[in-house]
N, C-alpha and C positions, 0 to 999 in steps of 0.2 A: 171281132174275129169270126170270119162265115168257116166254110167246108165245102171241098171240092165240089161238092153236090147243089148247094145251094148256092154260093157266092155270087151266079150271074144272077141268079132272080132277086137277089137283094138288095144286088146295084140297082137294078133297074126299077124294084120297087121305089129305091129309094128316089131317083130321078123320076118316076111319074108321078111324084107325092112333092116334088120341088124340092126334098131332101128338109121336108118338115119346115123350111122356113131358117135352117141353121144354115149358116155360114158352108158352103160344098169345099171351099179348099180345107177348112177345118177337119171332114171329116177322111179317116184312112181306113180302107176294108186290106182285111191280111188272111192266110186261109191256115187254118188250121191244120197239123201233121195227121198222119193216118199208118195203123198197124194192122197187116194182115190178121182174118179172123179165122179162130181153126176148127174144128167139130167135134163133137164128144171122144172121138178117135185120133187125137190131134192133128188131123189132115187138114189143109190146106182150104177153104171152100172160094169157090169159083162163082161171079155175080153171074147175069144174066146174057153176057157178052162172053163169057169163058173165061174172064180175065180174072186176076187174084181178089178176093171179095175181100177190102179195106174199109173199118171201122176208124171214126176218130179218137185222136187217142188220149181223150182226156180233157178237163178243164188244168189240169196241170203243163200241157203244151203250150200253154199260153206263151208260157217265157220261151221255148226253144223259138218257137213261130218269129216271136217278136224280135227276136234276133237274127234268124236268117232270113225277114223280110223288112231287114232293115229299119223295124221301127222305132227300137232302144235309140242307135243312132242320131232317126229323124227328132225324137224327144229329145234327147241332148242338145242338138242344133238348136231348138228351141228354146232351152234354158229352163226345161219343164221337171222340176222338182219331184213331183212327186203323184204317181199313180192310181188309180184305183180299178180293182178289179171286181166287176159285179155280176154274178148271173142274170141269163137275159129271162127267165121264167122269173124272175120276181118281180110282176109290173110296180110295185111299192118303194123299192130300191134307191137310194138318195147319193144320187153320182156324185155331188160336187155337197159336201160336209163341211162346213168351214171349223166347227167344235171337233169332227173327229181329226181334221188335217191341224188343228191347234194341238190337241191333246198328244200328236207322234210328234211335233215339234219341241211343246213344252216338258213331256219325260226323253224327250231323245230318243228316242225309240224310230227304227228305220222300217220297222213292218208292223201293222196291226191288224185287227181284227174285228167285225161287230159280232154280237151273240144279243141270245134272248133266252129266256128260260125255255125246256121242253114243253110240248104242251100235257107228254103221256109220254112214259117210258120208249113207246117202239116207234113215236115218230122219226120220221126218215128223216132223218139229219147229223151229221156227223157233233160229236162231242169234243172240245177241248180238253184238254188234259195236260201232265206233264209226266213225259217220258222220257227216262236214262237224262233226266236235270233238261232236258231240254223241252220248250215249246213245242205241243202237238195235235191231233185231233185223231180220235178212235173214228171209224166211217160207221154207220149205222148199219151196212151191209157186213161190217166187221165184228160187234158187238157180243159178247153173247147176251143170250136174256136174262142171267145172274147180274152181269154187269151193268148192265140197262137198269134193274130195278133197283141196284144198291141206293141206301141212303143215307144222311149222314145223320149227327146227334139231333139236327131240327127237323127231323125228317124232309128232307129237299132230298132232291135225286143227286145221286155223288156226280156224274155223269150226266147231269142236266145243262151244263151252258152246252148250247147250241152253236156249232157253226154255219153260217150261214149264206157262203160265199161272196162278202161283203168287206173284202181287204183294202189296205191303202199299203203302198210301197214305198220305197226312197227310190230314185232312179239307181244310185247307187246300188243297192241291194238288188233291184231288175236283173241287171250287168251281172252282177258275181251268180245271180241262181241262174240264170240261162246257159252257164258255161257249166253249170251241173247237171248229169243223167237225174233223174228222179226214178224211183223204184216203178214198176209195174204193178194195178192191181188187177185182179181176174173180176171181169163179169159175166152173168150169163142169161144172154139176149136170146129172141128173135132176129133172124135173118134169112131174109131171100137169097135162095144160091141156084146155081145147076149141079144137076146129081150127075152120077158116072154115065148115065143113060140120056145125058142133055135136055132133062127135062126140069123146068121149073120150079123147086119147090116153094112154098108158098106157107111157113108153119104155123101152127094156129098157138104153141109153146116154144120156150125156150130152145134154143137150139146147137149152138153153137157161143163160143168164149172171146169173148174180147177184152183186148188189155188196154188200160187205162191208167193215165197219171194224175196224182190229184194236187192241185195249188198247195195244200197244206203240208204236204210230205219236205216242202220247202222250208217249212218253219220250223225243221230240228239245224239248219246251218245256221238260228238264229240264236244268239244271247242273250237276249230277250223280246217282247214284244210285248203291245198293248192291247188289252181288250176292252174292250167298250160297252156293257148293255144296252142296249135299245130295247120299247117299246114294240109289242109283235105288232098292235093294229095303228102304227106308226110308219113304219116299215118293212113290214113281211106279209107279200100276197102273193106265193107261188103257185105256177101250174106245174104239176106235174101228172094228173091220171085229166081223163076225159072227162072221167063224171064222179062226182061226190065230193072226198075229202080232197083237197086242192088241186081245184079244178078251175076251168075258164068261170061257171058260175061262181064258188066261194070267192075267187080273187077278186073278180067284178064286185059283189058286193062289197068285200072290205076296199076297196077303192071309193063308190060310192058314200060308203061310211063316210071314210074320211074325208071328203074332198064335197058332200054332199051335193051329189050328182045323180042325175036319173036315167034308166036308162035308155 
């Protein structure tokens, strides 16, 4: 899944890299939805063109996307069972599972889950839980800092399994969540806009709110589902900051870790 912004540069990375060597009909680029973003005033913000300034809206569009670009569908055509959804900042990530895609086979189970323990209460990562009887995940942006440090009689954080954007689907299940809206959450970003005076702003803070849908918020139409712990320096090397705690250096090394490689 690219985004209006990037999609042609990532075809075409992908064709000047030979498309890594995989198989080019195998792979399908689809683009992700986007929601107007509005300002602390909830007006409207304008990009750099004048045009309405669109944010994407979420790793939870996945399913709407996958559906009005046809690619539920094209998976059905194929006979292709079963899904998996992974964030592309985790270079450690393990696409093709055959214990976790045994595991949603052998409980029945049509959606699951990887986690791993927190590493510290305020790590960014959203928590598993269960809500109103149903399968869920608190978002870390959500949290309060009471509920983050809660712990239970063995002192573990009660709120400690971690989500970790690491799901596997049933096709079936794809189908039934993409015909559902998913709730909106509020973020709030930097972004480049034009001011009433058609000048560029450029903010150095937060500035304006973007909505967002998150994968998980699909797992209350669920009856159940599987969770799986994993090992973190097995599979969890995310970027998300520039520099320090998960960063392009930390992930590189726990890559090297495990794969004992240099750089």
């Amino acid at each position: 899944m690219t985004s209006n912004q990037n999609n042609k540069d990532t075809i075409e990375f992908f064709e000047k890299n030979n498309y890594f060597n995989y198989p080019k009909e195998k792979i399908t680029f689809f683009i992700q939805g986007e929601l107007p973003m509005i300002d602390t005033n909830g007006k409207i913000l304008l990009n750099e063109k004048g045009l309405i300034n669109f944010g994407a809206n979420g790793h939870g569009g996945v399913f709407e996307s996958m559906l009005e670009g046809n690619i539920i569908e094209d998976i059905k055509q194929k006979n292709i069972k079963w899904i998996f959804i992974g964030g592309v900042d985790n270079i450690l990530v393990k696409m093709v599972d055959p214990i976790f895609i045994g595991l949603c086979v052998e409980k029945k189970c049509l959606a699951a889950g990887k986690s791993l323990v927190k590493a510290y209460p305020e790590e960014k990562v959203g928590s598993f839980c269960i809500r109103n009887g149903k399968p869920s995940v608190i978002e870390y942006t959500e949290i309060s800092e009471e509920m983050a440090n809660l712990k239970d009689k063995k002192e573990n954080l009660l709120y400690g399994e971690s989500h970790i954007l690491c799901n596997m689907f049933n096709i079936e299940r794809i189908e039934d969540i993409a015909q559902k809206k998913l709730p909106y959450h509020v973020a709030f970003k930097k972004a480049k806009h034009m001011n009433e005076e058609a000048k560029i702003i450029n903010p150095e803070e937060p500035n304006a709110y973007k909505f967002e849908t998150f994968i998980f918020d699909a797992f209350s139409s669920l009856n159940n589902m599987l969770v799986m712990r994993i090992k973190r320096e097995e599979e969890f090397a995310p970027v998300k900051n520039r520099r320090g705690i998960d960063s392009p250096e930390t992930a590189r090394e726990l890559y090297n870790k495990k794969y004992g490689t240099e750089e």
